[in-house]
C-alpha positions as CSV (number, residue, x, y, z in Angstrom):
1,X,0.0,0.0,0.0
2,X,1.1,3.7,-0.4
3,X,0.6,6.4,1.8
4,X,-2.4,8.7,0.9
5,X,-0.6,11.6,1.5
6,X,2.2,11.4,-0.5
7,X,0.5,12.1,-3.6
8,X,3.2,11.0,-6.4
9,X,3.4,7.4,-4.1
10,X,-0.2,6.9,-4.1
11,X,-1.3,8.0,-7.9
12,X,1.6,6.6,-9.8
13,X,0.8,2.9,-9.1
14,X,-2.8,3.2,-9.8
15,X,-2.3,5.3,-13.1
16,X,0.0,2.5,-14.2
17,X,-2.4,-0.2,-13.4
18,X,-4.2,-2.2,-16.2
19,X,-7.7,-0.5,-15.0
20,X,-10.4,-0.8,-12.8
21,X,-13.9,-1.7,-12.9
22,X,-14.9,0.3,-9.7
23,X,-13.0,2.2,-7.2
24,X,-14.6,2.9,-4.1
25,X,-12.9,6.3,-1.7
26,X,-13.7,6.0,1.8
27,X,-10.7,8.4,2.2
28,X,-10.8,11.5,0.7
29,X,-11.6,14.0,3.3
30,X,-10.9,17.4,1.1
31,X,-10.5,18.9,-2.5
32,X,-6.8,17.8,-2.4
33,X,-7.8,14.0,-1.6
34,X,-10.6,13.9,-4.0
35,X,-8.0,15.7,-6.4
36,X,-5.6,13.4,-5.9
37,X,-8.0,10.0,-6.8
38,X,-9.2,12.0,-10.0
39,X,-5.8,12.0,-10.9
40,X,-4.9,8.5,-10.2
41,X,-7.8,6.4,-11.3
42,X,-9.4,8.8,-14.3
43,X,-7.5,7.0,-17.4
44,X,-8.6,3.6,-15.8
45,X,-11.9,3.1,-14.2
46,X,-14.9,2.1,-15.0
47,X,-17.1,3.6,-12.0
48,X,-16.1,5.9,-9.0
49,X,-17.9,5.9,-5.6
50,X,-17.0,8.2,-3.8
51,X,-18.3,8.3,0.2
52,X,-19.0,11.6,1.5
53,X,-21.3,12.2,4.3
54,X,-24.8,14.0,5.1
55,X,-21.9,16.2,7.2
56,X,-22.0,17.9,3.7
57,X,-25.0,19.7,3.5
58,X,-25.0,20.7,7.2
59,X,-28.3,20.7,9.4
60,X,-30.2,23.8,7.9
61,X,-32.9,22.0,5.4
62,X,-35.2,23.9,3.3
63,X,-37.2,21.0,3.3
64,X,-37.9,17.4,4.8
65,X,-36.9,15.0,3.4
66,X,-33.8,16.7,2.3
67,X,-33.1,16.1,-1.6
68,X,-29.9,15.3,-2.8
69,X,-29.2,18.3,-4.3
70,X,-30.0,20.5,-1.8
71,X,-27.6,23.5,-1.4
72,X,-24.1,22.6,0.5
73,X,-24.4,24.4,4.1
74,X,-21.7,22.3,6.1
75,X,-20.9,24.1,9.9
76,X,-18.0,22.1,10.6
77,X,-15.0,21.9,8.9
78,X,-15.1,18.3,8.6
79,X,-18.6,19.0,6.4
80,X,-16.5,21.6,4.4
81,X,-13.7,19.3,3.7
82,X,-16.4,16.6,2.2
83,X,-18.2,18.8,0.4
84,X,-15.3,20.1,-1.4
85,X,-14.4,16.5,-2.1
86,X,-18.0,16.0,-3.6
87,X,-17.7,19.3,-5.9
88,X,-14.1,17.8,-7.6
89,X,-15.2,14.3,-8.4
90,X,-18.6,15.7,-9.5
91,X,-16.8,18.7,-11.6
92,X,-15.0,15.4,-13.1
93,X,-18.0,13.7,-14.1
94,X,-19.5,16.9,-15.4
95,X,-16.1,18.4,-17.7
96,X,-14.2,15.2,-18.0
97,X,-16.8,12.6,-17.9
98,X,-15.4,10.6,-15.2
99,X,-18.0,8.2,-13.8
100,X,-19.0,9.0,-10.3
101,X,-21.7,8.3,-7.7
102,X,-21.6,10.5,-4.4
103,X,-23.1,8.2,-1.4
104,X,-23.3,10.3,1.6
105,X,-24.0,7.8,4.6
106,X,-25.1,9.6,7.8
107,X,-25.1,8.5,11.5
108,X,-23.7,5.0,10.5
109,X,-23.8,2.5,13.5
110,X,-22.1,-0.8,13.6
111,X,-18.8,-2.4,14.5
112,X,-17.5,0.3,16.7
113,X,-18.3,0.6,20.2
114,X,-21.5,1.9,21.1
115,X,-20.6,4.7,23.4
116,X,-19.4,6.3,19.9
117,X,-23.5,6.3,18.7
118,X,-24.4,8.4,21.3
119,X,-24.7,11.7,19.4
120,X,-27.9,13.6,19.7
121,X,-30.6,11.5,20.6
122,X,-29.8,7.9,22.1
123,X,-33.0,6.3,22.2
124,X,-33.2,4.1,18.9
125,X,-29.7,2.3,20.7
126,X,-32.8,1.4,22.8
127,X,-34.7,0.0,19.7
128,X,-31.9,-1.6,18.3
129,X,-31.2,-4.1,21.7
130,X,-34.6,-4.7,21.7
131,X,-34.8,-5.9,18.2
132,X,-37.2,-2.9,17.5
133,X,-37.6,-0.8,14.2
134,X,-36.2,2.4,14.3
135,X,-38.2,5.8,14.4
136,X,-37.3,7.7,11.4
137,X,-39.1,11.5,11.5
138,X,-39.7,13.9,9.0
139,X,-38.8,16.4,12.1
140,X,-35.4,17.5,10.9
141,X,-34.0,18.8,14.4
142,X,-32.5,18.0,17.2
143,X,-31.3,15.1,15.0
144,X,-31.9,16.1,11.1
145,X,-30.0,12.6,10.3
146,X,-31.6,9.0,10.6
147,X,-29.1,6.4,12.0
148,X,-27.8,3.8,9.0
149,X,-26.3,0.3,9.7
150,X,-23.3,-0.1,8.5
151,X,-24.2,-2.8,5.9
152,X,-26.7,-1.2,4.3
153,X,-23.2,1.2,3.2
154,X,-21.8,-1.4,2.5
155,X,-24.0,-2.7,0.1
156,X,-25.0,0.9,-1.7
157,X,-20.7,0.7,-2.8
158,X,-21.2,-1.8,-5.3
159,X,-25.0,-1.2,-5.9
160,X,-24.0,2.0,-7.2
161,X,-21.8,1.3,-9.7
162,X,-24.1,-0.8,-11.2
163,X,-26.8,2.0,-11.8
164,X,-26.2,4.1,-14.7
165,X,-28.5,6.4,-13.1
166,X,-26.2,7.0,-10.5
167,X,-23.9,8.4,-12.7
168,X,-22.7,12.2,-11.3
169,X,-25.2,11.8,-8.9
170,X,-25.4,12.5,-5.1
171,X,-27.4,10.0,-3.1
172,X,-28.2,10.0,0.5
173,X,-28.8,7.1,2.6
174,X,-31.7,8.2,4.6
175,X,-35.0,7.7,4.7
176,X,-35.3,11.4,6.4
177,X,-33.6,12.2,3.1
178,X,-34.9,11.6,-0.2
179,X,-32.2,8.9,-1.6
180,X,-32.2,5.7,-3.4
181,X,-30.8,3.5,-0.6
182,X,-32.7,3.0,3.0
183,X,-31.6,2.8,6.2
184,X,-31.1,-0.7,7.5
185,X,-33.6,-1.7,10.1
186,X,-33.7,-4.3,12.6
């Protein structure tokens, strides 16, 4: 593997490469990241997906559900730093053609410890030990984002790059959201 950060070490294997189907970023977290994969994996792949977050648009909605285009408002800078990695792989798509999805998964829960799932409103932790659906709202605050399990991410990745639809699209993973991938209940 190559470190991320060192730009040259991470591009030049992947430009060399004979191509990929799909490449999937978990790790771009800014412009230069996203910048960076444009540059390594444009010449060679056959799909992009990209994972942002619902960080991206912040927590000021015009409307509920929130539609995947709905304009960028991130408050903190890790919202900033996604969104300007969305607006480079989608500026790719639109004046290079690069193939790209956006998934933006939002308060994703699995395989970490639970005290990490806290966040702003604990009771579907509740639900979830009692094998109980999960309350999704159209009520977009205290908590404007509905809690994902991790495989339902998981499986969007590849789903995605098997939608031509998809193509230079942003999707959330809500159902709070309007998105073409639900929220994983138990």
């Amino acid at each position: 593997g190559a470190d991320r950060t060192d730009r040259p070490a991470f591009e030049a294997p992947l430009q060399s490469a004979g191509g990929f189907d799909a490449v999937i970023d978990m790790l771009s977290f800014d412009a230069e990241d996203a910048a960076s994969l444009v540059r390594a994996v444009s010449a060679n792949v056959g799909h992009v997906v990209l994972c942002s977050t619902v960080v991206a648009l912040g927590v000021e909605f015009d409307t509920v559900p929130v539609p995947p285009e709905h304009p960028y408002r991130p408050w903190i800078p890790y919202g900033e730093g996604k969104r300007d990695a969305e607006l480079v792989v989608l500026d790719a798509h639109r004046d290079h053609g690069l193939p790209v999805t956006v998934i933006r998964p939002n308060y994703t829960y699995g395989r970490i410890p639970i005290v990490r799932q806290l966040g702003f409103d604990p009771t579907y932790i509740d639900r979830l030990r009692q094998g109980r659906p999960i309350l999704v709202s159209t009520y977009a605050w205290p908590q404007p984002w509905n809690p994902t399990d991790r495989r339902a991410v998981t499986n969007a990745c590849p789903g995605c790059r098997c939608v031509e639809a998809c193509l230079g699209q942003s999707n959330h993973s809500s159902p709070a959201q309007a998105g073409p991938w639900p929220a994983h209940q138990r």
